[in-house]
C-alpha positions as CSV (number, residue, x, y, z in Angstrom):
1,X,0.0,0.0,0.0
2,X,1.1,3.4,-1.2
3,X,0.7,7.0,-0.1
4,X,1.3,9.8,-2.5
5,X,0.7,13.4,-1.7
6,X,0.9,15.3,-4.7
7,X,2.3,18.5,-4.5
8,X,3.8,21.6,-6.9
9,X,6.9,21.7,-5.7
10,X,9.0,20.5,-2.8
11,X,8.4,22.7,0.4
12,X,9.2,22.8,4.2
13,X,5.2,22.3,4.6
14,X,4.9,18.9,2.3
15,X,8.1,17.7,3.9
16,X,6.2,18.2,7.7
17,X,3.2,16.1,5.9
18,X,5.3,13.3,4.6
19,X,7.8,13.0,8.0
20,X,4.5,13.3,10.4
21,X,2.6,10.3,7.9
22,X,5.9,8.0,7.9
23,X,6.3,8.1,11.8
24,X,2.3,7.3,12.0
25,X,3.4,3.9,9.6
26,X,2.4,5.1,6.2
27,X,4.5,4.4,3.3
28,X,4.4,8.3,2.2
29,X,6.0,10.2,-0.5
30,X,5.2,13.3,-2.4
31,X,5.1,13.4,-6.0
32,X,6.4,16.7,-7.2
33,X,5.3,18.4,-10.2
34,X,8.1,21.0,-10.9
35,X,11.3,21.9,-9.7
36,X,14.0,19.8,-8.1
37,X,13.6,17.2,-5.4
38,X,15.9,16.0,-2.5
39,X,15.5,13.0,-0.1
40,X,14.0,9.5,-1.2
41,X,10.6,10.4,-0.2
42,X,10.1,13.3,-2.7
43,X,9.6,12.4,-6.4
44,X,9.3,13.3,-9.8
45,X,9.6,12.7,-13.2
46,X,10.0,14.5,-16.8
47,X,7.5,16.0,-18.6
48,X,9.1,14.4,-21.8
49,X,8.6,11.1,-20.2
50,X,4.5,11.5,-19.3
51,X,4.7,12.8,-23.1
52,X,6.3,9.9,-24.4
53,X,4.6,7.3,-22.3
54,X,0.6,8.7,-23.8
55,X,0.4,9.3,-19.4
56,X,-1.0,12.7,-19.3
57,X,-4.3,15.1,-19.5
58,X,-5.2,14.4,-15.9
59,X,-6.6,17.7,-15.1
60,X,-9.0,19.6,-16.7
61,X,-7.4,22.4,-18.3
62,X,-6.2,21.9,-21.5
63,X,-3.4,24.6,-21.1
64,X,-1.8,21.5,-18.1
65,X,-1.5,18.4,-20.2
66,X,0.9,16.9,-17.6
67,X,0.7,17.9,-14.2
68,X,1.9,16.1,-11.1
69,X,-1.1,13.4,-11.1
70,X,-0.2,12.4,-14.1
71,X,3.0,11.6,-12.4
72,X,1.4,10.3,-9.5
73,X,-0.7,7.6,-11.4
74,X,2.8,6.8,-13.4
75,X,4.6,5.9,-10.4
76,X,1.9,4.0,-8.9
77,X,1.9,1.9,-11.5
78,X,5.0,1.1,-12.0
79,X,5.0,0.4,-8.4
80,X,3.1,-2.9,-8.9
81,X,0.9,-2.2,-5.3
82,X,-2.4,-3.3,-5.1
83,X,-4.2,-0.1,-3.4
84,X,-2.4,3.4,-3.9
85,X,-3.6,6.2,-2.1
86,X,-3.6,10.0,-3.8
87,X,-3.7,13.1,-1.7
88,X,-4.3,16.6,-2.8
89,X,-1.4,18.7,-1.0
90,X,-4.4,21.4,0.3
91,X,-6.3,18.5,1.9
92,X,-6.3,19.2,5.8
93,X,-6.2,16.5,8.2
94,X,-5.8,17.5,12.1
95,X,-4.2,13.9,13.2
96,X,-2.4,11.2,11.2
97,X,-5.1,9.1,12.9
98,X,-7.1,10.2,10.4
99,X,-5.3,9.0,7.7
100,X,-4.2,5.7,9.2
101,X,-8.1,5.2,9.5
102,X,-8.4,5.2,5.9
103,X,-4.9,3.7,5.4
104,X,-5.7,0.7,7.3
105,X,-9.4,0.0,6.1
106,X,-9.8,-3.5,4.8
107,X,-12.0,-2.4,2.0
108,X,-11.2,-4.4,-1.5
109,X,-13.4,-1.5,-3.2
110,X,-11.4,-0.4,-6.7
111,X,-11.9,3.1,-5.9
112,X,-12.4,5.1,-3.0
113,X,-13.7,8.7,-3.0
114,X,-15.5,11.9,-2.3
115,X,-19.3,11.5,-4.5
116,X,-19.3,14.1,-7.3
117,X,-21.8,13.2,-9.9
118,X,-22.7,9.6,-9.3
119,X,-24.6,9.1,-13.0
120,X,-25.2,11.4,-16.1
121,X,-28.7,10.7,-15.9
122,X,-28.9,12.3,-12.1
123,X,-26.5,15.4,-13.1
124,X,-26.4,16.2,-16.9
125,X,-25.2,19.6,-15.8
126,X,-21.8,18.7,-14.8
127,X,-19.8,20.9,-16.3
128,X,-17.1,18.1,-17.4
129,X,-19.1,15.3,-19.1
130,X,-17.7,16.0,-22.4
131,X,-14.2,15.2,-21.0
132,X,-15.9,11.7,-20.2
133,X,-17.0,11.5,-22.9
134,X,-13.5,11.2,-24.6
135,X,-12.9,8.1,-22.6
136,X,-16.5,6.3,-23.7
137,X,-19.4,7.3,-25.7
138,X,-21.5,5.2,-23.6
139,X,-23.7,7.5,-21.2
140,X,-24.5,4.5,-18.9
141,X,-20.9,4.1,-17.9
142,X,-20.5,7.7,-17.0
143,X,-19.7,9.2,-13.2
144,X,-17.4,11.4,-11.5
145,X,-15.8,11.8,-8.3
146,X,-13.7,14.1,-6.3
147,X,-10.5,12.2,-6.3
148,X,-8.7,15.2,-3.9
149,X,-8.1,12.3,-1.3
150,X,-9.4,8.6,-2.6
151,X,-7.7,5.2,-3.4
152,X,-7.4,3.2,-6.9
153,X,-6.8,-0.2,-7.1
154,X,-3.9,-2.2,-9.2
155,X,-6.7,-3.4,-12.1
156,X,-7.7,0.5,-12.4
157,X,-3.7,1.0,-13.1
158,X,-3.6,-1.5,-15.6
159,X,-6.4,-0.5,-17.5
160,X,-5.2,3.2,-17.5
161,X,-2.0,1.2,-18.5
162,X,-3.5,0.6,-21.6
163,X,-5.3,3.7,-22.3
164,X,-2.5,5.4,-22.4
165,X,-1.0,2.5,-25.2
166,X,-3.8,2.7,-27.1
167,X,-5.0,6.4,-27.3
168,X,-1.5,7.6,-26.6
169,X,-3.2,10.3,-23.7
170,X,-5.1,9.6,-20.7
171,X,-8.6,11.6,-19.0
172,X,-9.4,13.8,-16.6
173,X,-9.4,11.8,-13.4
174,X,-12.9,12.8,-11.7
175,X,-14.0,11.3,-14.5
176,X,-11.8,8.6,-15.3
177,X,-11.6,6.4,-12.2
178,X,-14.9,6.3,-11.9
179,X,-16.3,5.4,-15.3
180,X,-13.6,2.8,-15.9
181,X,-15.0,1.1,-12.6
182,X,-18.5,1.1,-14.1
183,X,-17.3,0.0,-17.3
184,X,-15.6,-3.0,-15.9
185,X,-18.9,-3.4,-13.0
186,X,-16.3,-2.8,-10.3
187,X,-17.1,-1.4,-6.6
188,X,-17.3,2.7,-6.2
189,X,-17.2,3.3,-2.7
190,X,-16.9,6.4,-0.8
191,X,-15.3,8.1,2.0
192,X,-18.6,8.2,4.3
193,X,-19.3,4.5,4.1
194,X,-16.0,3.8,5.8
195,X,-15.1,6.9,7.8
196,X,-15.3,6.3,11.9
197,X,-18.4,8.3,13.1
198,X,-16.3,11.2,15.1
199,X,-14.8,12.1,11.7
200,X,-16.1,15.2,9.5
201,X,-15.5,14.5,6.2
202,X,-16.2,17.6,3.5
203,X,-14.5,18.3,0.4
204,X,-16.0,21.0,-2.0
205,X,-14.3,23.3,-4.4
206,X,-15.6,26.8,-2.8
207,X,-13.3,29.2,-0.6
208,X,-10.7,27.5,1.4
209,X,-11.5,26.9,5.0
210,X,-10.5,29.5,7.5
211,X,-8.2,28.4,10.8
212,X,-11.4,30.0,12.5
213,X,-13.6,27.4,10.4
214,X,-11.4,24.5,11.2
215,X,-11.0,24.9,14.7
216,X,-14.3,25.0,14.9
217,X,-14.8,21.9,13.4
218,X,-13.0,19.5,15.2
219,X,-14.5,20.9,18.2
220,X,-17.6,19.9,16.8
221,X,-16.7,16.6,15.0
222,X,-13.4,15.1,16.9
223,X,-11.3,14.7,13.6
224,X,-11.6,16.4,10.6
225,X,-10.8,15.7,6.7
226,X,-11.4,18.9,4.3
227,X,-10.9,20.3,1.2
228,X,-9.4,22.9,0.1
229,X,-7.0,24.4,3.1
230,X,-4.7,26.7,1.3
231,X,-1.6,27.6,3.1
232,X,1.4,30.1,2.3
């Protein structure tokens, strides 16, 4: 089992992350997007190589084909695990417990996440179907999730393995994890229906949460995972 925070670049804030996750007995490492890297827990690799290897177009915007998830996704499959875990570098935890909650969970779901848009025939407004929509035509397979913090099995991987062989790119992951699961009938499950009950989960993409938000929070809930918590 793998933990990858993906990040920018290298900072003094990621490396607090990754040191604080290690010492709770996660096998963490940040996957940088830019810059240089130093220590064997900080990663990245070149753009030439996403380019060359058809593993790009993670994101949304079509000004970012390769971005540090697309570097992300690379190294965990080349890893060979059978789970990897992703992590946004604004998502805010207030304890490694919460992490080694989800770290630990015996689930054999294929993909864990934050619900999005479950089906196009509940929310044909997404704004992003059309990018699904590259992956399949098929409108029954369609769904999205928030991926900002969720888990992909080995089999989701491969078959993104051979995406990127055959159609030389890869898809914006809200939408890709997800619709490949449904494609191949295999289990969606999401954050809520494993998270211990004193623990707030809420990921949405408004303002980022204020330190007078938070601490309010997990005076109300016990633990807290959110999205987006933007720091300097």
């Amino acid at each position: 089992m793998l933990f990858l925070l993906i990040t920018r670049t290298q900072s003094e804030h990621v490396e607090k992350k990754i040191r604080s996750l290690v010492r709770a007995g996660i096998d963490a490492y940040a996957i940088v997007d830019d810059g240089p890297v130093s220590g064997k827990r900080f990663i990245t690799y070149p753009d030439e190589l996403m380019k060359e290897s058809g593993w790009t177009n993670h994101m949304s915007y079509k000004s970012l084909p390769i971005t540090g998830w697309d570097k992300a996704t690379y190294h965990a499959y080349h890893s060979g695990s059978d789970y990897v875990w992703f992590c946004e570098d604004d998502v805010y935890w207030n304890t490694p417990r919460v992490i080694q909650h989800f770290y630990n969970h015996p689930s054999k779901a294929d993909l864990i996440a934050y619900p999005l848009a479950p089906s196009y025939t509940d929310h044909p407004d997404w704004y992003h179907w059309s990018k699904v929509e590259l992956l399949t035509p098929k409108k029954k397979f369609w769904t999205a999730t928030y991926n900002q913090f969720c888990r992909v099995s080995r089999r989701v991987l491969v078959e993104m393995h051979k995406l990127s062989e055959q159609r030389k790119r890869l898809f914006f992951h809200e939408g890709m994890f997800p619709t490949i699961c449904r494609m191949h009938g295999w289990t969606i499950q999401y954050l809520d229906e494993i998270r211990i009950q004193e623990l707030l989960v809420k990921f949405h993409w408004k303002a980022s949460y204020t330190p007078e938000q938070i601490r309010d929070l997990i005076k109300e809930h016990g633990h807290v995972l959110l999205h987006p918590v933007k720091t300097n």
